[in-house]
N, C-alpha and C positions, 0 to 999 in steps of 0.2 A: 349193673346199675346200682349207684348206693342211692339208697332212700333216707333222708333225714326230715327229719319236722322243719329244721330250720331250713333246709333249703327250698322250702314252700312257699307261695306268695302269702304276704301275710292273710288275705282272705280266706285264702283255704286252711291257712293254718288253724284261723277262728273258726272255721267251720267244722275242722275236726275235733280241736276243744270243745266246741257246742255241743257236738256229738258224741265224746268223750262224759259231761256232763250229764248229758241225757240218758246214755247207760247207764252211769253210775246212778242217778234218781232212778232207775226203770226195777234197775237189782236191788237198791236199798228198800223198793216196794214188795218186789217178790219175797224178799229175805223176812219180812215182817218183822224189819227191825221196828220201836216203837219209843217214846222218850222225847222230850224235851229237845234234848241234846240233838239227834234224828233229825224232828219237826228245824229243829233252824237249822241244819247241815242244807236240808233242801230247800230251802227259803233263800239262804245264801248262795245257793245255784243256782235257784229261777232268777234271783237280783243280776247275781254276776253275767249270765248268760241274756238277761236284758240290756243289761249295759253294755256287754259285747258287740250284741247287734247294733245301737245305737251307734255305738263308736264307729266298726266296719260297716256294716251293711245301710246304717243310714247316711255314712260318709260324714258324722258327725264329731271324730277324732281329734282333726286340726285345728278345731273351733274352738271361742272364747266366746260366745257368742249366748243371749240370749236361749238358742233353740239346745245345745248341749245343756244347760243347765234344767231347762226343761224335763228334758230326759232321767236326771239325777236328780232331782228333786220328783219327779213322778216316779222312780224306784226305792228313794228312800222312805216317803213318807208312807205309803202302804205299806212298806217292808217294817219300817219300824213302828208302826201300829200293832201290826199282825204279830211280831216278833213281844212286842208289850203287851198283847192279849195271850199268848202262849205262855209269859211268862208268869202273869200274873192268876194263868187260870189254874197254878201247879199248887 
C-alpha cells in the first residue's frame, strides 16, 4: 500500500496537520526554547490551527459569508493584540 498525504481526504489531511502542529508546540515547550521570535512561532500555530478548524471542521471554507469572516476577524484581532503586547513588552 502506498501511503501519501495527498491522497487523504482533505479532513484528515487537516487533521494530521493539526496534529503535526500540536507536536511541534508540545516539543517547542519541552525544549525550553524561549524568545520573542518562539512566543509568536506558537501564536502563529494556535492562529493557523484555529483557522484550520474553521475552514474544515466548521465547514466554513466555501463561504463568503458573513459567519467566515467572523472566524478571521475573531483570530486576528486577539492574535494581533497579543502579538503587539509581546512585542512591545521586549
Amino acid at each position: 500500500m502506498n501511503f501519501a498525504l495527498t491522497s487523504l481526504r482533505p479532513c484528515t489531511r487537516v487533521y494530521v496537520i493539526l496534529m503535526a502542529l500540536t507536536l511541534a508546540t508540545w516539543l517547542i515547550g519541552q525544549s525550553d526554547l524561549t524568545g520573542i521570535a518562539i512566543a509568536l512561532l506558537v501564536l502563529m500555530f494556535a492562529m493557523l490551527k484555529g483557522l484550520l478548524i474553521g475552514d474544515y471542521f466548521m465547514g466554513l471554507k466555501g463561504l463568503r459569508s458573513l459567519w467566515r469572516w467572523a472566524v478571521i476577524v475573531w483570530l486576528v484581532i486577539p492574535g494581533g493584540l497579543i502579538s503587539w503586547a509581546f512585542v512591545i513588552s521586549v
